[in-house]
TITOR-76032 format. One record per residue (C-alpha): x negated, y negated, z. Coordinates in Angstrom, 3 decimals, m for minus. Last residue first. Example, Ala and Ser with C-alpha at 12.3 -4.5 7.8 and 13.67 -1.06 7.14 Angstrom:
X->m13.670	Y->1.060	Z->7.140
X->m12.300	Y->4.500	Z->7.800
***
This chain:
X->m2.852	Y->m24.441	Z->33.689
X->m1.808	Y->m23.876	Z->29.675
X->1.172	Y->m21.682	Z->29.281
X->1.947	Y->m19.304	Z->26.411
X->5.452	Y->m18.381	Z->24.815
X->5.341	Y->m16.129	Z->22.540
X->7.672	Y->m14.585	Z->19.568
X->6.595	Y->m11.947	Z->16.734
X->9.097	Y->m10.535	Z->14.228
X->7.919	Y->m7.722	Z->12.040
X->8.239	Y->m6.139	Z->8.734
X->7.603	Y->m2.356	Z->7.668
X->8.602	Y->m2.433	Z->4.157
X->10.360	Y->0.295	Z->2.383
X->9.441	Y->1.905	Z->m1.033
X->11.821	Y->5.117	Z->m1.851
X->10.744	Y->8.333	Z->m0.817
X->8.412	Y->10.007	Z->m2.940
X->9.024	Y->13.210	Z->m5.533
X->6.132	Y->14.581	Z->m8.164
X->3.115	Y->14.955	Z->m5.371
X->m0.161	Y->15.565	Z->m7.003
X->m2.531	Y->18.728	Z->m5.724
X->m3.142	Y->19.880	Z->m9.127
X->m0.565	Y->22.781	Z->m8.273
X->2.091	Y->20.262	Z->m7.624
X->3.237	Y->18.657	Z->m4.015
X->7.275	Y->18.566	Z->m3.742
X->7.593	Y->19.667	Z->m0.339
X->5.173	Y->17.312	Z->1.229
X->7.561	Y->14.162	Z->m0.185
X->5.661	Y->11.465	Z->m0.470
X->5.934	Y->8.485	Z->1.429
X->5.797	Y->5.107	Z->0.468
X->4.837	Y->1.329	Z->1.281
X->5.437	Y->m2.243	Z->0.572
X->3.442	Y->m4.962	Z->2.016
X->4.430	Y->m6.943	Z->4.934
X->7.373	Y->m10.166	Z->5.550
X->5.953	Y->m11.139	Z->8.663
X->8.150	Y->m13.376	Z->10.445
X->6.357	Y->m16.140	Z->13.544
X->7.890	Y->m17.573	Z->16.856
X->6.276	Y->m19.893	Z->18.677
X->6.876	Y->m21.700	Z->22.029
X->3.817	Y->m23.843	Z->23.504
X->3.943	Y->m25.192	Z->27.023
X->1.354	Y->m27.724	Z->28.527
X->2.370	Y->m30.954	Z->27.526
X->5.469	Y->m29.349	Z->27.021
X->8.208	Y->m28.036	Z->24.456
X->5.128	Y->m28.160	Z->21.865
X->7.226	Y->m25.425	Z->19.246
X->5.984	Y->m23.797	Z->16.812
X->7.355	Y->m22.236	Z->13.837
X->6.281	Y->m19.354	Z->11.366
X->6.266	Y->m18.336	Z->8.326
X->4.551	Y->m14.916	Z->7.298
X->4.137	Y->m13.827	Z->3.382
X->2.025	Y->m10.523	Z->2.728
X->1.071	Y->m9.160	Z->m0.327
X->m0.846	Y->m5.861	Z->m1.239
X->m2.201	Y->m5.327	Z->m4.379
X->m3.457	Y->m1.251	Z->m5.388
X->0.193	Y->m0.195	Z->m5.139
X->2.993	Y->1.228	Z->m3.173
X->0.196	Y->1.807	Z->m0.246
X->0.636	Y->5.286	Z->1.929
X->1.719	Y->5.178	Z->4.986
X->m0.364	Y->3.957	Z->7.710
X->m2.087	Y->5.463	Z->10.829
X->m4.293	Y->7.376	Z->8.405
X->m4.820	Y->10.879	Z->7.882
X->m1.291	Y->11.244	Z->7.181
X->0.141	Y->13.833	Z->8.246
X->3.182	Y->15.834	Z->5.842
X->0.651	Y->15.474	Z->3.492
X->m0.076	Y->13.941	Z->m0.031
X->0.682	Y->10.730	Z->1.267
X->m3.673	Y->10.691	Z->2.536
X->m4.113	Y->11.354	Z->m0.996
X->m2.275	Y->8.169	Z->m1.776
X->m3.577	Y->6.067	Z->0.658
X->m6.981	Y->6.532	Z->m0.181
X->m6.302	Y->6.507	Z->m4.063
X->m4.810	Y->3.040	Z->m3.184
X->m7.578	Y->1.558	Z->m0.503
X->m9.739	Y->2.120	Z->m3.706
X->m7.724	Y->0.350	Z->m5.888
X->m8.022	Y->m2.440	Z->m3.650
X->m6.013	Y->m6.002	Z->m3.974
X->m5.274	Y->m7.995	Z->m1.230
X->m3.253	Y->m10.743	Z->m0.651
X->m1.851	Y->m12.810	Z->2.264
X->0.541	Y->m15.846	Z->2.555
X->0.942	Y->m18.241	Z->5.476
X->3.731	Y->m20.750	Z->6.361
X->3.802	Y->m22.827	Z->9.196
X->6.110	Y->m25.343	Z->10.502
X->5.133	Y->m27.677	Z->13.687
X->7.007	Y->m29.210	Z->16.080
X->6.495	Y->m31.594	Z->18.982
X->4.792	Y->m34.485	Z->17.213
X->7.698	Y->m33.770	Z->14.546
X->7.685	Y->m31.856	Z->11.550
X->3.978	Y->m31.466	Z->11.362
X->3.392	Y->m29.176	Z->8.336
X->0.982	Y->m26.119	Z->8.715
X->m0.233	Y->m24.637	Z->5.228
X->m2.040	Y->m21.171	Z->4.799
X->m3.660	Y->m19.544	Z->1.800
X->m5.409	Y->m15.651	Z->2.238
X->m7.827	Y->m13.604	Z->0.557
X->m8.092	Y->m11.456	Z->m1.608
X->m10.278	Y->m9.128	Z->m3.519
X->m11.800	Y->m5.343	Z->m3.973
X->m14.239	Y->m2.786	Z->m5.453
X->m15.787	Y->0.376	Z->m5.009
X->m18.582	Y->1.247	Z->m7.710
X->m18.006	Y->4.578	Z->m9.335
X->m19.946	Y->7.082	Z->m7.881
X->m23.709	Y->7.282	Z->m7.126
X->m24.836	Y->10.409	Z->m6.288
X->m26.063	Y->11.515	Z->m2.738
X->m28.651	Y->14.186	Z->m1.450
X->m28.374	Y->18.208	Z->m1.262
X->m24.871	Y->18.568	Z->0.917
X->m24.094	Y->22.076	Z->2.472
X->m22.042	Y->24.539	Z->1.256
X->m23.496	Y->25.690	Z->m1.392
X->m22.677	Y->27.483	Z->m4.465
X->m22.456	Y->24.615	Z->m7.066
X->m24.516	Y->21.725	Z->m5.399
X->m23.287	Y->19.238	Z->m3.319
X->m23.660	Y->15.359	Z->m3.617
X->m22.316	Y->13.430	Z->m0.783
X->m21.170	Y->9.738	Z->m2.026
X->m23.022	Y->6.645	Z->m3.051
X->m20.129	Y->3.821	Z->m3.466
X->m22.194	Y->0.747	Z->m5.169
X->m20.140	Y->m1.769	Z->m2.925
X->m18.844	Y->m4.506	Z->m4.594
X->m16.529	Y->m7.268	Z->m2.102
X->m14.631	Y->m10.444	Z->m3.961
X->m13.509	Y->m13.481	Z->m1.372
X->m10.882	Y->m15.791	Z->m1.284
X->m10.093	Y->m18.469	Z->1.564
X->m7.511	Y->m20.806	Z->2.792
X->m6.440	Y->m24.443	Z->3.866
X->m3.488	Y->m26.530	Z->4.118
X->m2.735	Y->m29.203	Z->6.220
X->m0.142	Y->m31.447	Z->5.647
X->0.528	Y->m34.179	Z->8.764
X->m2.969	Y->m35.599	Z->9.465
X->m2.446	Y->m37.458	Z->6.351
X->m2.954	Y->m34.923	Z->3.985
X->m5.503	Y->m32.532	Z->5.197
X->m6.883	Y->m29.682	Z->2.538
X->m9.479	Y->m27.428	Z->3.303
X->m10.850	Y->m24.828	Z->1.212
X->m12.690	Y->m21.670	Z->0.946
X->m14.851	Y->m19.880	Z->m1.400
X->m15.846	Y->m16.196	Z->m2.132
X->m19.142	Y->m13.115	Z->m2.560
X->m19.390	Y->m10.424	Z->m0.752
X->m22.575	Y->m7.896	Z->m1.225
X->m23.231	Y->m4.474	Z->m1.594
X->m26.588	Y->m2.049	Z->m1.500
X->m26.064	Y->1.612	Z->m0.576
X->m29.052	Y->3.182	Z->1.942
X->m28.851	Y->6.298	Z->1.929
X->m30.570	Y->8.850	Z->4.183
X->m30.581	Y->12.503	Z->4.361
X->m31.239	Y->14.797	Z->7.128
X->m32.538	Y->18.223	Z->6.117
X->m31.339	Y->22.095	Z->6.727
X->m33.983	Y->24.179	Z->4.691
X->m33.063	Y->25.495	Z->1.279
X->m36.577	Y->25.196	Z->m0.095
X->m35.088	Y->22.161	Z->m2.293
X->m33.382	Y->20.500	Z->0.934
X->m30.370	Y->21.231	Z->2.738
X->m27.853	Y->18.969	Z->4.014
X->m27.171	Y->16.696	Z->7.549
X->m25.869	Y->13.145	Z->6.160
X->m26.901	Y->9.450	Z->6.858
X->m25.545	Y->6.227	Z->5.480
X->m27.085	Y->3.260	Z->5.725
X->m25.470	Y->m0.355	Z->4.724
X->m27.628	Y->m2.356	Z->2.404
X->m27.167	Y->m6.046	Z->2.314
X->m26.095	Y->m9.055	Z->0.106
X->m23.351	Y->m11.876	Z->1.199
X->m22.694	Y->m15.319	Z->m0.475
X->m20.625	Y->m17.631	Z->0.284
X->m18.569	Y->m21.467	Z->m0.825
X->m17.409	Y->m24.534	Z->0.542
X->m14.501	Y->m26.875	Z->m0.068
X->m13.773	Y->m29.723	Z->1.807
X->m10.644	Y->m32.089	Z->1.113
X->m9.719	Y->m35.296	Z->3.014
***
């Protein structure tokens, strides 16, 4: 069989800052940014032993951002900035070897220029204000296969390889006056092995 389906999303997020108004008085503004998500999915079974399935969505948010005034140090409303955009989504297929085993094989992709400049500034420093290094570019792809193993009715071994996005760091001695680094280490990829064994009682 095959199903496909499709989404829509719309809403307003609010944001709220503390700035100053016209008279120069300290004032709580309020923002209320309008985005939506919009994507499809899919199902495909092939004889109860191909399954493959996945999903791809497209996010817009209008990206209103603190406004402040030459002179001041204090916000005096919001602007609206250039909209902040991304996609992805994911495609997965699980393959019944045998009534006991099954093969899976899963790839990921995102794309964000947004999450990009993020990264980047965050690079710019010997500390990243994130728990990540920087992104090597605004598309990130990840590829994990995996196998599990039914070894009984009630025992389940699995063992799964992420192959994950490539990353940088820049080099905190080589920043510019502008504030752009001109060295970075060399990409690298942080990948990981997961195995589990789980028991049903």
């Amino acid at each position: 069989y095959l199903s496909v389906g499709s989404y829509y999303f719309y809403g307003r997020s609010l944001q709220r800052i503390w700035g100053l108004n016209s008279n120069g008085g300290g004032a709580v503004f309020s923002a209320r940014e309008p985005f939506f998500r919009v994507g499809a999915d899919l199902d495909l079974n092939f004889h109860d032993k191909l399954d493959v399935y996945g999903l791809y969505m497209y996010g817009h948010d209008n990206n209103q951002v603190p406004f402040m005034a030459a002179g001041l140090n204090e916000p005096t409303g919001f602007l609206s900035a250039s909209p902040a955009t991304f996609s992805g989504g994911f495609i997965q297929a699980d393959y019944m070897v045998y009534p006991w085993m099954m093969a899976i094989a899963r790839w990921d992709r995102v794309s964000s220029t947004s999450d990009l400049l993020n990264g980047y500034l965050a690079g710019t420093s010997s500390a990243p204000s994130t728990p990540f290094y920087s992104p090597f570019g605004s598309t990130r792809h990840r590829f994990s296969p995996g196998v599990q193993f039914l070894i009984h009715a009630n025992i389940k071994a699995s063992f799964e390889y992420q192959i994950r996005p490539q990353q940088v760091v820049y080099n905190p001695g080589s920043i510019q006056a502008n504030g752009v680094p001109s060295q970075l280490i060399s990409p690298f990829r942080t990948n990981t092995a997961v195995s589990a064994l789980e028991f049903v009682y």
